[in-house]
KOLBAVEX-181638 format. One record per atom (N, C-alpha, C, O, CB): residue number from 1; residue in three letters; atom name; x, y, z. Coordinates in nm, 3 decimals. Atoms other than C-alpha are relative to their C-alpha. Glycine has a CB too. Layout:
- resi	resn	name	c1	c2	c3
- NUM	ALA	CA	X	Y	Z $
...
***
This chain:
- resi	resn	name	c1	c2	c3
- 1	UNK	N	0.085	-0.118	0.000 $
- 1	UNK	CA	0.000	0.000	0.000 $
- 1	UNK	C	0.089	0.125	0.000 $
- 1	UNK	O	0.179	0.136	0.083 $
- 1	UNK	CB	-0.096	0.000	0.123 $
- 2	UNK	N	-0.046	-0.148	0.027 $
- 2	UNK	CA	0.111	0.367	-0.121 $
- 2	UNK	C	-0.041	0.086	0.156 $
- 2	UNK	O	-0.123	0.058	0.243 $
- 2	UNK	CB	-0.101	0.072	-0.158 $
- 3	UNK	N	-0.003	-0.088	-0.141 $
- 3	UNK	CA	0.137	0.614	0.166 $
- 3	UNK	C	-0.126	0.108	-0.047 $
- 3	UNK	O	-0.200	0.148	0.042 $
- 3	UNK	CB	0.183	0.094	0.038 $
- 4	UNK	N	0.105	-0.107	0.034 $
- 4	UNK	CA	-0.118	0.881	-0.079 $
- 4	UNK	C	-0.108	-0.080	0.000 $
- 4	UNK	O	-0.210	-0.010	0.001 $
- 4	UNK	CB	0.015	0.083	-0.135 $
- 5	UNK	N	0.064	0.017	-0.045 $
- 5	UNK	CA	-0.329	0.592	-0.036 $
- 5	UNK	C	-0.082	0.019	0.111 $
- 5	UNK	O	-0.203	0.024	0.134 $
- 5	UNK	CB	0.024	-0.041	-0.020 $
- 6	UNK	N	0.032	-0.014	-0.193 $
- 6	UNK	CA	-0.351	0.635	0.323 $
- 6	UNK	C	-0.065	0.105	0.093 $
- 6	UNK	O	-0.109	0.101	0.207 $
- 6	UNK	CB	0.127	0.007	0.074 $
- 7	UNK	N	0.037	-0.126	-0.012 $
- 7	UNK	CA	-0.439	0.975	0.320 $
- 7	UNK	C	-0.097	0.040	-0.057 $
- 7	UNK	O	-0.121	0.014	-0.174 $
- 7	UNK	CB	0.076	0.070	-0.025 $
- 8	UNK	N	0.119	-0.108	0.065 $
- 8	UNK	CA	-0.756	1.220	0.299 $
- 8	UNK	C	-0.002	0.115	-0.056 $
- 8	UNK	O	-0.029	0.221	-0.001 $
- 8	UNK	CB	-0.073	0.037	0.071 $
- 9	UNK	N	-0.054	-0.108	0.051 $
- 9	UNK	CA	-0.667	1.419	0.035 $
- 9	UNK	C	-0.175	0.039	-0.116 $
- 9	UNK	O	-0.250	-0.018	-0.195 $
- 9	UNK	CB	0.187	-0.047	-0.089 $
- 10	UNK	N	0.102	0.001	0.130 $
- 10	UNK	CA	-0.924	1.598	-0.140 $
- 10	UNK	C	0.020	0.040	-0.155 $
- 10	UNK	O	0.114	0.102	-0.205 $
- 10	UNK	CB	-0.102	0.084	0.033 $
- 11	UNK	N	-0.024	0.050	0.107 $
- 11	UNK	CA	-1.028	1.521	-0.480 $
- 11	UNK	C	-0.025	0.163	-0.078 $
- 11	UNK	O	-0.121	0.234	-0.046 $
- 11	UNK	CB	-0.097	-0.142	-0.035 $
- 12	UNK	N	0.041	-0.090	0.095 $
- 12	UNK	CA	-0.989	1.815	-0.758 $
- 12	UNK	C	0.020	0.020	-0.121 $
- 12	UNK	O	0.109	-0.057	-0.156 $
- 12	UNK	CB	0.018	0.080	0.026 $
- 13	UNK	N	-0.006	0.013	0.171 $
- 13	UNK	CA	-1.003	1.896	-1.150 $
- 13	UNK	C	0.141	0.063	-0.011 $
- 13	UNK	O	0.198	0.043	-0.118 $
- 13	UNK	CB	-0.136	0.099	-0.105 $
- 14	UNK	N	-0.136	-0.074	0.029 $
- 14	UNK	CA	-0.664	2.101	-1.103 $
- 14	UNK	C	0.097	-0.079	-0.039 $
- 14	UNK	O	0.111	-0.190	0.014 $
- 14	UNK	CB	0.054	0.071	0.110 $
- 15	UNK	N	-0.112	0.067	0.053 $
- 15	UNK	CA	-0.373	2.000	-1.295 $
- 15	UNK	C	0.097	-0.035	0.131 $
- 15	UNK	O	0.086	0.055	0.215 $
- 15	UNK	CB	0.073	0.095	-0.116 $
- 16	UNK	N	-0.094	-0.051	-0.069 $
- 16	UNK	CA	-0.085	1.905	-1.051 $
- 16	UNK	C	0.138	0.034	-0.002 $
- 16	UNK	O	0.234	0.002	0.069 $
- 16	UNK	CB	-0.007	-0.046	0.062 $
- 17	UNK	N	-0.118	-0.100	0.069 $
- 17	UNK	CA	0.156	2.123	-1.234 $
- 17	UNK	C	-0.072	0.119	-0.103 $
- 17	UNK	O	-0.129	0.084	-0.207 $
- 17	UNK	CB	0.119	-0.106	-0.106 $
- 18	UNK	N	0.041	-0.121	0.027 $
- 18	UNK	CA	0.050	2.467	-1.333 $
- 18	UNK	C	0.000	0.029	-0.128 $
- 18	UNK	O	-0.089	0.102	-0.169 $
- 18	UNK	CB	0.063	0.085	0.060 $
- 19	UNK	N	-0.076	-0.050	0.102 $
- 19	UNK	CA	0.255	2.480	-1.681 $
- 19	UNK	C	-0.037	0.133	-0.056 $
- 19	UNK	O	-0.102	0.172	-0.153 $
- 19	UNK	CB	0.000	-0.090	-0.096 $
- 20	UNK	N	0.024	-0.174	0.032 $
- 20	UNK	CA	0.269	2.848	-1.664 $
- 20	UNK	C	0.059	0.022	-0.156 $
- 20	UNK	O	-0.009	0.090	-0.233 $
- 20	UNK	CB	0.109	0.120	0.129 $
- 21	UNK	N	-0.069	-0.026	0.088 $
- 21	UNK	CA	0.513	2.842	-1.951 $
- 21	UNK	C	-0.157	-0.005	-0.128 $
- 21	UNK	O	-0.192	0.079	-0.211 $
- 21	UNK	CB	0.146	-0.115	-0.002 $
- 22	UNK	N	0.121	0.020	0.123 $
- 22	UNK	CA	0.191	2.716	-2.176 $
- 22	UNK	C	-0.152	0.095	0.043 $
- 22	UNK	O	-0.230	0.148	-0.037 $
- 22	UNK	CB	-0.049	-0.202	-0.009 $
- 23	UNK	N	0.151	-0.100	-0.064 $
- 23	UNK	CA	-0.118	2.911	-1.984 $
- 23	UNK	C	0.024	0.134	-0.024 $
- 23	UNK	O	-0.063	0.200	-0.081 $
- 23	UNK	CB	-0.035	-0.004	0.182 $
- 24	UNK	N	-0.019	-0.158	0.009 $
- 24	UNK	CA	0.042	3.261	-1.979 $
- 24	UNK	C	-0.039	0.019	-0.151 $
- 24	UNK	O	-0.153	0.049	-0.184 $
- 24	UNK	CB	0.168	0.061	0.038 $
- 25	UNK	N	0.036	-0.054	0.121 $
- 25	UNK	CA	0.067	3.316	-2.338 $
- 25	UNK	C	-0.189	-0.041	-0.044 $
- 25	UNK	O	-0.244	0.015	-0.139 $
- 25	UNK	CB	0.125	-0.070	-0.114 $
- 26	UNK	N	0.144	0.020	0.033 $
- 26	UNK	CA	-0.319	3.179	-2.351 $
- 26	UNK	C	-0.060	0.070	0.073 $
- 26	UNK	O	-0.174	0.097	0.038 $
- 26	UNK	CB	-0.054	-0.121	0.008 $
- 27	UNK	N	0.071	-0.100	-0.075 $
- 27	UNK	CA	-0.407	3.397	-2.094 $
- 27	UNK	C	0.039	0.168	-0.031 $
- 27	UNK	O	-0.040	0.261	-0.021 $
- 27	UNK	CB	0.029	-0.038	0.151 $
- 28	UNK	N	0.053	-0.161	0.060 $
- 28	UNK	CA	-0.263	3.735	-2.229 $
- 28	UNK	C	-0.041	0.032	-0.155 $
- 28	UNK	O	-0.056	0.142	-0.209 $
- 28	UNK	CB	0.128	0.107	0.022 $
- 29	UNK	N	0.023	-0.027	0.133 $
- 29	UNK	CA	-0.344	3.641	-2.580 $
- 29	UNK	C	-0.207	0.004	0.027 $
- 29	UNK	O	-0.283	0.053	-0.056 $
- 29	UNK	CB	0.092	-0.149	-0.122 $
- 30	UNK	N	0.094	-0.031	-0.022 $
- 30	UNK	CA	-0.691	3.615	-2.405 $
- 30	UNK	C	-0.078	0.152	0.057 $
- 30	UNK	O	-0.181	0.214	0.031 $
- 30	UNK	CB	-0.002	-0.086	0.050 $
- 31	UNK	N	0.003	-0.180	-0.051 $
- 31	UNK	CA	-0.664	3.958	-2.211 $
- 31	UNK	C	-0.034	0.073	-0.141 $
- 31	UNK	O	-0.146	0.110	-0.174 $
- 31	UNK	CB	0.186	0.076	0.073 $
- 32	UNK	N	-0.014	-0.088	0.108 $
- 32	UNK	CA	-0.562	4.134	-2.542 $
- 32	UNK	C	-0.148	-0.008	-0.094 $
- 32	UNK	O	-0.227	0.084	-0.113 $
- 32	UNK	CB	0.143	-0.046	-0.086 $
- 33	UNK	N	0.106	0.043	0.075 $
- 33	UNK	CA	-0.823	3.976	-2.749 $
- 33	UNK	C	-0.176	0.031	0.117 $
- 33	UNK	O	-0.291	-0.002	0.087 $
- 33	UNK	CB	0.050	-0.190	-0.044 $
- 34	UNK	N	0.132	-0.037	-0.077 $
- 34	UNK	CA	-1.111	4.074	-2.500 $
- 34	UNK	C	0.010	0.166	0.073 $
- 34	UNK	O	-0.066	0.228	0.146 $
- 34	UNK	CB	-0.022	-0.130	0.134 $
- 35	UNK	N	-0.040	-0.169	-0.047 $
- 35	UNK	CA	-0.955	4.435	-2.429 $
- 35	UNK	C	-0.016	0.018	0.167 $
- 35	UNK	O	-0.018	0.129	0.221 $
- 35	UNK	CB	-0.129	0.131	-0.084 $
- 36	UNK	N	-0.045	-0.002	-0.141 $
- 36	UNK	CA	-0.935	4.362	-2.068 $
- 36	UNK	C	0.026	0.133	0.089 $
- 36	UNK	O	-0.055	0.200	0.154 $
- 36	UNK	CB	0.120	-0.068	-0.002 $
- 37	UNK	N	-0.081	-0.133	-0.042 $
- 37	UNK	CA	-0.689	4.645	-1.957 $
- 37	UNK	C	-0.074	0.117	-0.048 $
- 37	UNK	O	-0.084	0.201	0.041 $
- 37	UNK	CB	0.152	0.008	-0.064 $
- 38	UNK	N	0.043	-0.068	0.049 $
- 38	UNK	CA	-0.874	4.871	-2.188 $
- 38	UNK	C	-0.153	0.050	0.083 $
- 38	UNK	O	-0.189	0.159	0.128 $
- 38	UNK	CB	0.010	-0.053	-0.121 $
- 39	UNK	N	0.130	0.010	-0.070 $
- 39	UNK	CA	-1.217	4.785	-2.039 $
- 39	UNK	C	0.016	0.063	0.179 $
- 39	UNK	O	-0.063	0.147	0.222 $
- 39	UNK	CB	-0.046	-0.180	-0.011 $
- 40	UNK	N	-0.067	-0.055	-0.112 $
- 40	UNK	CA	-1.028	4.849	-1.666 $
- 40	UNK	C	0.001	0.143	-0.011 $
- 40	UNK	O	-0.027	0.195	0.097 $
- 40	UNK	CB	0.135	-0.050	0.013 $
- 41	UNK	N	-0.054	-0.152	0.006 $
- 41	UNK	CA	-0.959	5.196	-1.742 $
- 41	UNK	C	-0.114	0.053	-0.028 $
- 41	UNK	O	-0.165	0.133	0.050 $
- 41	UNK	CB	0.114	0.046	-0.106 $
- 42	UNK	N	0.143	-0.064	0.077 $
- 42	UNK	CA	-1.266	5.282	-1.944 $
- 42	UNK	C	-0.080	0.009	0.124 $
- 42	UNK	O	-0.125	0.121	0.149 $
- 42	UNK	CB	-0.089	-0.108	-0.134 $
- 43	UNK	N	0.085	0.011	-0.056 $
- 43	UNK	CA	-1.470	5.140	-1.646 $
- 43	UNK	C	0.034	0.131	0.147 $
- 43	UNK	O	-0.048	0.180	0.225 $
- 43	UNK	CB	-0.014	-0.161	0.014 $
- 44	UNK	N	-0.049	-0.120	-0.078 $
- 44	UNK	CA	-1.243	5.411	-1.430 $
- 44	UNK	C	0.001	0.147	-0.012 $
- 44	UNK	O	0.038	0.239	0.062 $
- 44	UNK	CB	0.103	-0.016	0.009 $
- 45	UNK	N	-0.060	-0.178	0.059 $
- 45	UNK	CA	-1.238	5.729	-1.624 $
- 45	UNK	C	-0.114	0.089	0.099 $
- 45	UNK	O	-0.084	0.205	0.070 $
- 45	UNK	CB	-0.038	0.049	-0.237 $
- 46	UNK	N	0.053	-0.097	-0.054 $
- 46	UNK	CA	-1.490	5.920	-1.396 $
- 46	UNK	C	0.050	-0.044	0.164 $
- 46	UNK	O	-0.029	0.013	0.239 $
- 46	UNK	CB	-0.164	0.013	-0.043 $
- 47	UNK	N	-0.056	0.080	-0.112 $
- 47	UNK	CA	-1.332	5.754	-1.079 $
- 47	UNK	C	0.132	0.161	0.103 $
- 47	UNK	O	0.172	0.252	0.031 $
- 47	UNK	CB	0.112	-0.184	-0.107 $
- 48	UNK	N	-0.098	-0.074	-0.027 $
- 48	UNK	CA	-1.077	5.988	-0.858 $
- 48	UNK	C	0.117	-0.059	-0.010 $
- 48	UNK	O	0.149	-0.175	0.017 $
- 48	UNK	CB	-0.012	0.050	0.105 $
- 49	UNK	N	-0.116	0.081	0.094 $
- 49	UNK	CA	-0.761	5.966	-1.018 $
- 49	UNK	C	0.132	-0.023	0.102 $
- 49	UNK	O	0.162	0.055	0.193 $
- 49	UNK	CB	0.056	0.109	-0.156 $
- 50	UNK	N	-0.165	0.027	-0.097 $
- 50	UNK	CA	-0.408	5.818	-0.846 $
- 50	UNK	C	0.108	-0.005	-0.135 $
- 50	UNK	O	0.112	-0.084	-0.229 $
- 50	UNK	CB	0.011	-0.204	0.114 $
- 51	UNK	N	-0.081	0.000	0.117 $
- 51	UNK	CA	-0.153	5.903	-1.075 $
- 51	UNK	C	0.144	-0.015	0.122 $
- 51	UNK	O	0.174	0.045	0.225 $
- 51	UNK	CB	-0.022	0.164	-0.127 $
- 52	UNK	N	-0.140	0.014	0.013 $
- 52	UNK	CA	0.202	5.740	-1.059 $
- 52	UNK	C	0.111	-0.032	-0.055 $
- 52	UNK	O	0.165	-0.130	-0.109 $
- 52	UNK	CB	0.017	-0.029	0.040 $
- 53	UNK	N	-0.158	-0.002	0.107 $
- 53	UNK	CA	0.505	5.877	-1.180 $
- 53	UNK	C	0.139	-0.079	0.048 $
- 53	UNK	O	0.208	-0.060	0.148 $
- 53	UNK	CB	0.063	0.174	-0.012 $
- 54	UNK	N	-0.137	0.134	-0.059 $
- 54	UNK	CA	0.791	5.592	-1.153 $
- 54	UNK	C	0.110	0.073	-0.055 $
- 54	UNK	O	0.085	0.106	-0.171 $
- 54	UNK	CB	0.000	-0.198	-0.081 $
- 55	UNK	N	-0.146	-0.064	0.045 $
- 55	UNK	CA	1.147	5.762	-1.218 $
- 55	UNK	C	0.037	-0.091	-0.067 $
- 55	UNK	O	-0.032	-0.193	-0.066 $
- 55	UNK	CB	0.111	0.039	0.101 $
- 56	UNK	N	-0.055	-0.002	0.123 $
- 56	UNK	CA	1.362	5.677	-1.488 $
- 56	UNK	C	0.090	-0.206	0.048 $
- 56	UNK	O	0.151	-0.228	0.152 $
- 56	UNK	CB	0.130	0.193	-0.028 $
- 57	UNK	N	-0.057	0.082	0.013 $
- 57	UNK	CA	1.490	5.306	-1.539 $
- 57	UNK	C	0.143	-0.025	0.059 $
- 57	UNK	O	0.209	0.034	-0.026 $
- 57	UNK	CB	-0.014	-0.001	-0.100 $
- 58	UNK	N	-0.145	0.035	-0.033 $
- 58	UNK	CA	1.863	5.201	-1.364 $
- 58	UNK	C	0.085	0.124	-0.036 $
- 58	UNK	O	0.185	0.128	-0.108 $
- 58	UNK	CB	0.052	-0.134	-0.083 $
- 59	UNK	N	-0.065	-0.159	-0.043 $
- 59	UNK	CA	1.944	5.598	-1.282 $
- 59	UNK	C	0.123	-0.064	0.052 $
- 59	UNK	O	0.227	-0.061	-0.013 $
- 59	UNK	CB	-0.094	0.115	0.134 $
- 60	UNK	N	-0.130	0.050	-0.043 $
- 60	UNK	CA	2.186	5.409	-1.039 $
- 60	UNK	C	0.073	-0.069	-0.016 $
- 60	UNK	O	0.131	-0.120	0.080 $
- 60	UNK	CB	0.011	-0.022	0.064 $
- 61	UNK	N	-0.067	0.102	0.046 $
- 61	UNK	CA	2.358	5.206	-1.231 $
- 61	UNK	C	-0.040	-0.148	-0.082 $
- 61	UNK	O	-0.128	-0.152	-0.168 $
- 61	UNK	CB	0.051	-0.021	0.098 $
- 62	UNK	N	0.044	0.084	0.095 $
- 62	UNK	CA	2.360	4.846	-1.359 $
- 62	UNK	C	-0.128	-0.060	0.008 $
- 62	UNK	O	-0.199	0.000	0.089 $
- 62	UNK	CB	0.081	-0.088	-0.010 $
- 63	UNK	N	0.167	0.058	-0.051 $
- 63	UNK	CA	2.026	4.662	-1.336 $
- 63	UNK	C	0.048	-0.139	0.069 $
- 63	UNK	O	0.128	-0.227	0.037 $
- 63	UNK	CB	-0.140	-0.039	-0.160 $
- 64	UNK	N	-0.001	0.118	-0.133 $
- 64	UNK	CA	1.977	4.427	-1.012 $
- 64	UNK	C	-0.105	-0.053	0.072 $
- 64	UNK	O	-0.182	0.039	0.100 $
- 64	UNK	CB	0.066	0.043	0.108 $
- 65	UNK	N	0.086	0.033	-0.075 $
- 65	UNK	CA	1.759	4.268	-0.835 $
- 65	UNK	C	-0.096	0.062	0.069 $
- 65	UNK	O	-0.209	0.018	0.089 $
- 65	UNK	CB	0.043	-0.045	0.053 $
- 66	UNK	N	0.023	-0.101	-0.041 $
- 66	UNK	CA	1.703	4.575	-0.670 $
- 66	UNK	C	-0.134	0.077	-0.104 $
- 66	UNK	O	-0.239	0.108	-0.047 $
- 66	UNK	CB	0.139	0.060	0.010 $
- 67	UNK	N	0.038	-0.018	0.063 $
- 67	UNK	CA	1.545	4.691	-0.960 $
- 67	UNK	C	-0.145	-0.042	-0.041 $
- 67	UNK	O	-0.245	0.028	-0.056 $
- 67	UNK	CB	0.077	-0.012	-0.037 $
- 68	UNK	N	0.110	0.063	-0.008 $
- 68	UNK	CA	1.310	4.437	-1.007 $
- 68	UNK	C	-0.102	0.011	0.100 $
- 68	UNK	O	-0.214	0.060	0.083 $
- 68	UNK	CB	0.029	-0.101	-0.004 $
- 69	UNK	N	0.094	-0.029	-0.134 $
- 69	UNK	CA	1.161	4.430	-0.670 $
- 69	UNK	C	-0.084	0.101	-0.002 $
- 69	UNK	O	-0.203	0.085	0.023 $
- 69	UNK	CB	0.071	0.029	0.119 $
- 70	UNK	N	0.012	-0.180	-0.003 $
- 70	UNK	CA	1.137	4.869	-0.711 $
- 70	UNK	C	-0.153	-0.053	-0.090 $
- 70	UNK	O	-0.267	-0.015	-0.059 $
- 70	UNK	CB	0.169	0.139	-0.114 $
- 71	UNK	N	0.088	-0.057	0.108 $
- 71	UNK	CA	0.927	4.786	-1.016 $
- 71	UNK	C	-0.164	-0.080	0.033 $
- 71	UNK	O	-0.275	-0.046	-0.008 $
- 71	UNK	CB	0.078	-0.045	-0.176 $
- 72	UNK	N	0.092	0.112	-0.023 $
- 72	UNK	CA	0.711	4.470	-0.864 $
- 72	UNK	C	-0.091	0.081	0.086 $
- 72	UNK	O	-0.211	0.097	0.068 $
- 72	UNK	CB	0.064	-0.142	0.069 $
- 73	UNK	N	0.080	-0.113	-0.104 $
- 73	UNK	CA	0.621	4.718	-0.569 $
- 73	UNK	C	-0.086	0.102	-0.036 $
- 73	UNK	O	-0.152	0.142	0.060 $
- 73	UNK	CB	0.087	0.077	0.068 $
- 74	UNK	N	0.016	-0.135	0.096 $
- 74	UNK	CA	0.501	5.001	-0.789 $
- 74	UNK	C	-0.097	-0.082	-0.097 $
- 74	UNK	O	-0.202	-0.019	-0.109 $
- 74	UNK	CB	0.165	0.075	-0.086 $
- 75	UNK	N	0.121	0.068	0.031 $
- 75	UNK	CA	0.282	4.760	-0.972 $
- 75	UNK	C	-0.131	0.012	0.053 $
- 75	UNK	O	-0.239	0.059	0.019 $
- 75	UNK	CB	0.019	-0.104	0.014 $
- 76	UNK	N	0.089	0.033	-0.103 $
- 76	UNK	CA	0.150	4.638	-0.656 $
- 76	UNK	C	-0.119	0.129	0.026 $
- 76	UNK	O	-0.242	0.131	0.033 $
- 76	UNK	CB	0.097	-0.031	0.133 $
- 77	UNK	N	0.079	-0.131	-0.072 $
- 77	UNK	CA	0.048	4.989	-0.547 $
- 77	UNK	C	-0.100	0.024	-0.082 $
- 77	UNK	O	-0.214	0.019	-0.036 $
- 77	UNK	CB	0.081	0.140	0.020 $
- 78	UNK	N	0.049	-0.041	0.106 $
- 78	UNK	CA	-0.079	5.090	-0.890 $
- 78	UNK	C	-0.113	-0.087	-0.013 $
- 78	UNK	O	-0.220	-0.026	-0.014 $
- 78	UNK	CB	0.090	0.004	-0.105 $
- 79	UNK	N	0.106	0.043	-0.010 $
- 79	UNK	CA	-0.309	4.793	-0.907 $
- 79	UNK	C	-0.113	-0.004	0.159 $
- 79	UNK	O	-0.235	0.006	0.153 $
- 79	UNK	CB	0.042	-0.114	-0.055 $
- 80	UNK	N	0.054	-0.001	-0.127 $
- 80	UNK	CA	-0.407	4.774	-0.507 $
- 80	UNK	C	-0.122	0.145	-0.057 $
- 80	UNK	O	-0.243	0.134	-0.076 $
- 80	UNK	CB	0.143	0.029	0.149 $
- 81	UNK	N	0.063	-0.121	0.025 $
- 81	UNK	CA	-0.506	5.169	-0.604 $
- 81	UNK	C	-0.156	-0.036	-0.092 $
- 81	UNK	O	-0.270	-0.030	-0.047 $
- 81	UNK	CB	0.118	0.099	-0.088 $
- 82	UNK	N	0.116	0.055	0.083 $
- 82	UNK	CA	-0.738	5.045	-0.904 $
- 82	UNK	C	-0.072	-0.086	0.069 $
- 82	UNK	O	-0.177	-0.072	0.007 $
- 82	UNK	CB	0.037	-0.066	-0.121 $
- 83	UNK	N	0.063	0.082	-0.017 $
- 83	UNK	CA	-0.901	4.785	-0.721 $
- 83	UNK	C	-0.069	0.053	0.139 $
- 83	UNK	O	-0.171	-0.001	0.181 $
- 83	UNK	CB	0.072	-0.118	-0.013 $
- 84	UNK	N	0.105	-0.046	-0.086 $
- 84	UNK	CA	-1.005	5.005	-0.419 $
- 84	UNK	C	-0.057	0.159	-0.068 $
- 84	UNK	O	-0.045	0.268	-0.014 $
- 84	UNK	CB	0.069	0.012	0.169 $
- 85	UNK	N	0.077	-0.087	0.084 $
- 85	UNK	CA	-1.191	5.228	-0.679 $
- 85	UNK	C	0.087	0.132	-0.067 $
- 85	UNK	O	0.027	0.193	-0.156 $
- 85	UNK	CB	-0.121	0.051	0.093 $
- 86	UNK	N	-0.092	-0.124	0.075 $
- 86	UNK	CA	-0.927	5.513	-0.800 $
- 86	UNK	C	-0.005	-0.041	-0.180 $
- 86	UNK	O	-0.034	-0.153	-0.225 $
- 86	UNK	CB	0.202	-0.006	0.073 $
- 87	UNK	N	-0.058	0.015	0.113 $
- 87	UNK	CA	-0.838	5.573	-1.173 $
- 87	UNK	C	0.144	0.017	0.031 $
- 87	UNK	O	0.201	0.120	0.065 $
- 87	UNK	CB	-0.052	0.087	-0.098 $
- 88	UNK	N	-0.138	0.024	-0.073 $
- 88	UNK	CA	-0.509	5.450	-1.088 $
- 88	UNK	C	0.096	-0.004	-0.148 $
- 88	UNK	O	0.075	-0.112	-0.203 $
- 88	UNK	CB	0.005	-0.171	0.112 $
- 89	UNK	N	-0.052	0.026	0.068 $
- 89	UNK	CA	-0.253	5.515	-1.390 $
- 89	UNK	C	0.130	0.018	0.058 $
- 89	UNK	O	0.167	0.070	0.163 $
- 89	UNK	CB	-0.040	0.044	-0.095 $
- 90	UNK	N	-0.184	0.001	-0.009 $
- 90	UNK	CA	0.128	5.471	-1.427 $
- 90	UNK	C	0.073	0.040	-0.092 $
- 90	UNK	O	0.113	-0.037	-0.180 $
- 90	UNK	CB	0.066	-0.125	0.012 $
- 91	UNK	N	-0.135	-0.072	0.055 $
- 91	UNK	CA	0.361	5.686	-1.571 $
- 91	UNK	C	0.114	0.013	-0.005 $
- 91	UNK	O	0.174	0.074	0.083 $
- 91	UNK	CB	0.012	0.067	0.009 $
- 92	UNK	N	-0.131	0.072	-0.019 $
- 92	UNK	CA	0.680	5.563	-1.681 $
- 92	UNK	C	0.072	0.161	0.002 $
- 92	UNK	O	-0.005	0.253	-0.025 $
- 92	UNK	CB	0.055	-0.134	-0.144 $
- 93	UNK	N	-0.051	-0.065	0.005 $
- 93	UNK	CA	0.949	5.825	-1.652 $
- 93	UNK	C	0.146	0.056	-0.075 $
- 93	UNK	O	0.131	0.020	-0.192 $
- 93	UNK	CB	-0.023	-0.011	0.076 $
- 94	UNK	N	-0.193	-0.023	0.066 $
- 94	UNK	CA	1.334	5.928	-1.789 $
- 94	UNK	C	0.044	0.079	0.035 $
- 94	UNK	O	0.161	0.063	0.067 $
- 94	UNK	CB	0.051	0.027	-0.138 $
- 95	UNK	N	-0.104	-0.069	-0.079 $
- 95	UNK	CA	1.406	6.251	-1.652 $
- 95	UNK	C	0.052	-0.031	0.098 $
- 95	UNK	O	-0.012	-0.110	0.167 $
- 95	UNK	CB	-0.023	0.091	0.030 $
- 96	UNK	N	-0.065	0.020	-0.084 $
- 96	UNK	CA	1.664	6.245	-1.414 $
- 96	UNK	C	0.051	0.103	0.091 $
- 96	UNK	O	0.106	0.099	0.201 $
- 96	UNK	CB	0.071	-0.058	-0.046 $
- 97	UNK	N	-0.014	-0.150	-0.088 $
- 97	UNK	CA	1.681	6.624	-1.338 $
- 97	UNK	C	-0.145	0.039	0.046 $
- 97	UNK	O	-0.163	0.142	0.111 $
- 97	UNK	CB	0.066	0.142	-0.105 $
***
């Protein structure tokens, strides 16, 4: 007898492996194709607006980890904002003065 025999595991339709590599591209070729993002914004335009301006790409140098994180955070906010009712946009940046 198997040991996952032995156990009360419950039963579900979920794959048990995600294969993001194959779902993503079906999921933003589904976004795009249903205007998603577009529809998001549209459904915001009379909304009070959160505008954020993100400074300029690896000002300090080479690109790091650091970097990534900066930009994951700044997402976060940007969508958190949209989802408790703001017209929440993001404005990439380049000046540096």
């Amino acid at each position: 007898m198997e040991i996952k025999d032995t156990l009360n595991l419950p039963q579900t339709e979920f794959p048990m492996k995600a294969s993001l590599t194959k779902a993503e591209p079906k999921m933003i070729e589904w976004w795009e194709k249903e205007n998603i993002y577009e529809a998001i914004r549209d459904s915001s335009k009379s909304k009070e607006k959160f505008v954020f301006h993100d400074g300029p790409p690896y000002a300090n140098g080479h690109i790091h980890m650091g970097h990534a994180l900066n930009k994951i955070l700044k997402d976060f906010i940007v969508k958190i904002m949209s989802m408790k009712g703001f017209d929440a946009g993001f404005i990439p940046g380049w000046d540096c003065h």
